[in-house]
C-alpha positions, 0 to 999 in steps of 0.5 A, a space after each residue: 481274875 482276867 487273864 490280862 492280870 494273870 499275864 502280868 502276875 507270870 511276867 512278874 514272878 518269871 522276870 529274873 528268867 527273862 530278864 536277859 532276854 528283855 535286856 537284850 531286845 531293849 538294847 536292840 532297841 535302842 541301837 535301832 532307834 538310835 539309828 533312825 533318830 540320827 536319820 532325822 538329826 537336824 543337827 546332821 543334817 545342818 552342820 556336817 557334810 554328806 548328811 544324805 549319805 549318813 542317813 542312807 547309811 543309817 537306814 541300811 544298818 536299821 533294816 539289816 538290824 531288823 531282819 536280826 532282831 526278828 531271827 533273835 527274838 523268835 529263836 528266844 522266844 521258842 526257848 521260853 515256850 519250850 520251858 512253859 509247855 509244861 505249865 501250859 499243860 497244867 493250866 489245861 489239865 486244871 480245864 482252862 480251854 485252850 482259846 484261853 490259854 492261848 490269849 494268856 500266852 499272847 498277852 504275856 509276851 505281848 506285854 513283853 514286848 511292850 515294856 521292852 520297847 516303851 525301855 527302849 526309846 526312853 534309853 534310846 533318848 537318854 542315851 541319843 547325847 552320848 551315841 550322836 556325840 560319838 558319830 560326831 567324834 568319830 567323824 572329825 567334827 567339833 559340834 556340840 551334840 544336843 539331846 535328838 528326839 524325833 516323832 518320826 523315830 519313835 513311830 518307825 520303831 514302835 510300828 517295826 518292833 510292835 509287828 515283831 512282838 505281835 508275830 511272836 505272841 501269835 506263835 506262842 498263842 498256836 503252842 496250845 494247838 500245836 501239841 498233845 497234852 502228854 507232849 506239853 508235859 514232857 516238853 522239857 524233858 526233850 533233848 535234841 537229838 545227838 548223832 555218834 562222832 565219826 571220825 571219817 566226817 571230822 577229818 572231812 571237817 578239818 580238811 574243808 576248813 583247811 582247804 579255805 584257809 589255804 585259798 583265803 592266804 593264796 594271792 589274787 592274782 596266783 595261778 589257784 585263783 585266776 583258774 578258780 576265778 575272782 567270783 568263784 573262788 570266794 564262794 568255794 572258801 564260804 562253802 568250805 568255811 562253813 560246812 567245815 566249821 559245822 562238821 568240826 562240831 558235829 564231829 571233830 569235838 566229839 571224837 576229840 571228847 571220845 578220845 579223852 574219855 578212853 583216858 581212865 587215869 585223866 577221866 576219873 578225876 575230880 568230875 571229868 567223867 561227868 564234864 566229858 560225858 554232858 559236853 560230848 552230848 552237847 556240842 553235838 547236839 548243839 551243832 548247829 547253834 555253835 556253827 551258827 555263832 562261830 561263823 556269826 563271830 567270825 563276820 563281825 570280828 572281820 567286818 569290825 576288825 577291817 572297818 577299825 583297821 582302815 579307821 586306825 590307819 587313816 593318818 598315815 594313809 593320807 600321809 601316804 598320799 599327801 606327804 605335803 599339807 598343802 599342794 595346788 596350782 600356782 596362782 596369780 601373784 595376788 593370790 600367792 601373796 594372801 596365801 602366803 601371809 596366811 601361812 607365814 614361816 614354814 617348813 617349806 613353801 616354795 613353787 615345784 616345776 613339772 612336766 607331764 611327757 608321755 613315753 612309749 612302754 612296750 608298744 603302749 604310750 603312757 604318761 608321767 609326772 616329771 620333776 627335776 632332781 634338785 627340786 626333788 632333793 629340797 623337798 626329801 629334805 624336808 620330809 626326812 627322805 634319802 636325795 636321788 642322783 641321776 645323770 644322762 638319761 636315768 630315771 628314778 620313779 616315785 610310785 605311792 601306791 606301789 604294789 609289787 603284784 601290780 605295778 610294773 617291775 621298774 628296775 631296768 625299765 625302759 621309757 622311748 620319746 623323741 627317739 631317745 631311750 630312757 632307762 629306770 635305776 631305781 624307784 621308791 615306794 613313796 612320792 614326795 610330791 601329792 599324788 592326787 595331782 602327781 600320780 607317778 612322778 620320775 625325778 631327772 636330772 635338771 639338763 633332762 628336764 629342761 631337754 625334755 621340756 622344749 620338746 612338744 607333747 609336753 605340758 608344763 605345770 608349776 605347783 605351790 608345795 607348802 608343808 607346815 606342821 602347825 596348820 590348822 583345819 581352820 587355815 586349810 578352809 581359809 586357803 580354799 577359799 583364797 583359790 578360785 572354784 576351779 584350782 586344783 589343790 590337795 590338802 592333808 587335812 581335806 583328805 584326810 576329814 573326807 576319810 575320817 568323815 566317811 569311815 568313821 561313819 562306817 565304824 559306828 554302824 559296825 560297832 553298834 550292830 556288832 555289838 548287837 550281834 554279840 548281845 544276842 549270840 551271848 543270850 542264845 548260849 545264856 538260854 541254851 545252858 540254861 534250858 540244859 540247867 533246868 534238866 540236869 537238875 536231878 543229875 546235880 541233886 544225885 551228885 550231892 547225895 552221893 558226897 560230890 561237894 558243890 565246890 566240885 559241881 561248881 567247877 564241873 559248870 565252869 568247864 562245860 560252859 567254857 567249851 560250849 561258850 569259848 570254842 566257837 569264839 576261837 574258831 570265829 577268831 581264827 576265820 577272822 584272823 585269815 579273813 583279815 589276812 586276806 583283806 590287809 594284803 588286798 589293801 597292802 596296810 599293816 592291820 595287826 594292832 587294831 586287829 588285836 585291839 577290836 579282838 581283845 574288846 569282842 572278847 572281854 564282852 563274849 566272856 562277861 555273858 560267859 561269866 553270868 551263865 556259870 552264875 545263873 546255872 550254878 545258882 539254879 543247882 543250888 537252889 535245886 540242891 537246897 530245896 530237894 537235896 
């Protein structure tokens, strides 16, 4: 029997053990090569614009993907060693040398490996219709998405993967060398080490985090922040996020569980005392893990959670900034008639005259859009928005993209030209008029403008405003092909495809790494408890024989996974939710429904890892209470 076969027969008779672990690098797998075959769409590259850009992309979430998956498959590859040492140990105790032993490990995860990849691209292709489709759906696009198959994509995957497995065959096959045989044996009867909470360090924990909360909620342009600075400032709130977010397993819980056990009357119920006493130990022995996996939560809620939100919000941002469907400089009759027959009867379609006339603010020239009221008032008919009466010399700005720790206090605001003195009564936090051709726009009564309009400085501009709630994006084309090369137009469904185009490719990265990054934190806990499983074995055995029903049992599992599993998602969630905080007030945009949503959908899948970990450890006490109970 060659030592190729006896690989394949350990590989085969452990699969049900391994089975996540190749469930999660075949699934890094497929993102990965699905990434690198959209790389090399054809039909990216022939029917949707910016394919260069998509591709960039594309290649910047593969290689973030690979540095990942190489961290994820050598941390799951330690654990599966650790729990083989002893094996290792036999076949060297049985004479096997150790050369040979080594080529066994090497082989047997090399053929790991190789299933797993081979898995990996045929999904990828089968599963290439489906993932295009979306990208396609989430960019705005109506184009069929054809199965994508590339002979590139499978020789960058293979090469990339394969460089992965051989490095961690190589690792497994230095374990033989590394250890004593008396080490290999006692291999998996070693815990890490656990240090005694101190009560002074979890209240050092607490305060860092806090401290971080406090500044993340703090506005940029506080007096906290401009003395921190714009670049140090974030860099202390990740310091402190962080080291206190490992300090508070390291300590926090722990003297949380201390406490609780000094409750006799709470802790000498059911299997509390056992509950407590192994969760007491494990969070602070995993410390680092569930410091790791909250703060890896917490970036990929925030990161999702902020691209979803802007994706969310896209609609009533372009709205925002084009409240008509279509806005362009007027044109040669010619022109206007064939747009005109071309849109028919709509809501309104009319020219709109401006005036762009610099002011004197404050020492500084400055210049704004200038509209006349009664064209102002027909126009916020139609949009639904309140008329404006102005006389004299008033005005009544228009800002869209107000910004009250940005934009200039406008009440009582004073604008000079000409030797006249102007006085803002007013603003609104929206514009009528598009504000990529109209930025600021003041509405002034009509004999105003016209005064101002004879005066030199000011330039004059008639624009054609159309608003129809039946456009199409087929129409919106149509008419940007009707104006010569060089117009100036804004049209709703232009912007708004370019946003959706943009964002949405953006948000199926993010999805997709996300939920690779879930895959693979969800394993580390699945292969933590249950490396922890196998050496409580005969804890869980000695409960039985004394009379603790495995009903009991079961719950006491339950419990301990559900600390160990769901308090780092809560605190991922909480950093997440002042993150997020912080960047909806940066982006003045309301982000609590998709927010909530892309929260809710992270955790369903975190729970089902939750789920399949009770499972498999509770059939794993079992299994050793039937055979040696």
């Amino acid at each position: 029997m060659t030592l190729f076969s006896i690989a394949k027969k350990n590989v085969a008779r452990n699969f049900s053990q391994y089975f996540l672990y190749m469930a999660s690098m075949i699934f890094s797998i497929v993102i990965y090569f699905t990434f690198v075959t959209l790389k090399y769409s054809e039909t990216i590259e022939k029917e949707i614009e910016g394919s260069q850009k998509i591709g960039s992309l594309m290649s910047g979430a593969a290689f973030v993907l690979i540095f990942f998956v190489a961290i994820f498959i050598f941390y799951c590859n330690a654990f599966f060693m650790k729990k083989r040492k002893k094996e290792v140990a036999l076949y060297a105790l049985l004479g096997v040398r150790k050369r040979q032993i080594g080529f066994m490990l090497f082989f047997e995860n090399l053929l790991l490996g190789a299933v797993s990849l081979l898995a990996g691209i045929v999904v990828g292709f089968l599963a290439s219709k489906g993932l295009l489709s979306i990208l396609i759906k989430l960019m705005g696009y109506d184009v069929a998405a054809p199965f994508a198959f590339s002979w590139q994509a499978v020789a960058n995957t293979a090469l990339v993967f394969m460089i992965i497995f051989l490095i961690t065959s190589l690792q497994g096959y230095r374990v033989i060398y590394q250890f004593k045989l008396i080490d290999l044996f006692h291999a998996s009867a070693q815990r890490e080490l656990a240090s005694k909470p101190n009560p002074v360090i979890a209240a050092l924990g607490v305060f860092l985090i806090g401290l971080g909360y406090f500044l993340a909620l703090q506005d940029m342009m506080s007096d906290i922040w401009q003395t921190l600075g714009l670049l140090v400032a974030p860099m202390i709130i990740l310091f402190s996020v962080i080291i206190g977010t490992y300090l508070l397993f390291h300590s926090f819980t722990g003297t949380v569980l201390k406490w609780l056990k000094k409750s006799e009357t709470w802790l000498w119920r059911n299997l509390r005392v056992v509950t407590v006493s192994q969760l007491l130990h494990r969070v602070k022995a995993h410390a680092t893990t569930l410091t790791l996996i909250a703060i890896l939560s917490a970036t990929t809620i925030t990161a999702g959670g902020a691209v979803f939100g802007m994706y969310y919000n896209i609609s009533s941002a372009v709205k925002q900034m084009d409240p008509n469907t279509y806005m362009f400089v007027e044109q040669d009759e010619l022109v206007t008639n064939k747009v005109n027959r071309l849109v028919g009867d709509v809501e309104y379609n009319r020219t709109v005259q401006t005036l762009e006339q610099p002011f004197d603010y404050n020492g500084e020239q400055m210049a704004y859009t200038l509209m006349m009221q009664s064209d102002y008032n027909r126009l916020a008919h139609v949009h639904g928005r309140d008329e404006i009466h102005v006389k004299g010399n008033e005005f009544y700005v228009l800002d869209a993209t107000y910004d009250e720790r940005f934009s200039p206090a406008y009440n009582g605001m004073t604008l000079q030209a000409h030797d006249e003195q102007y006085e803002v009564v007013g603003y609104e936090t929206y514009n009528v008029l598009n504000v990529a051709l109209a930025y600021l726009t003041i509405v002034v009564p009509d004999d105003t403008y016209e005064q101002l309009a004879r005066q030199k400085g000011a330039t004059a501009q008639t624009f054609q405003v159309i608003v129809d709630a039946n456009a199409t994006k087929d129409e919106a084309k149509k008419i940007a092909t009707m104006l010569p090369e060089d117009a100036y137009i804004s049209s709703q469904f232009a912007d708004q495809q370019s946003n959706v185009e943009s964002i949405g490719v953006l948000l199926f990265i993010g999805s997709f790494l996300g939920l690779v990054f879930l895959a693979s934190t969800g394993s580390i806990i699945y292969f933590k408890m249950l490396t922890e499983a196998e050496e409580d074995k005969a804890k869980y055995v000695m409960l039985h024989k004394m009379g603790v029903s495995i009903k009991a049992m079961r719950k006491s599992i339950a419990g301990q996974n559900f600390i160990i599993f769901f308090v780092p998602l809560v605190v991922g969630i909480l950093h997440s939710a002042i993150a997020l905080n912080a960047f909806s007030s940066l982006l003045a945009m309301n982000l609590v429904v998709p927010v909530c949503m892309w929260m809710l959908a992270y955790t369903i899948v975190y729970a089902l890892f939750y789920v399949l970990t009770v499972w498999s450890y509770t059939n794993i006490m079992k299994q050793t209470i039937q055979s040696e109970g």
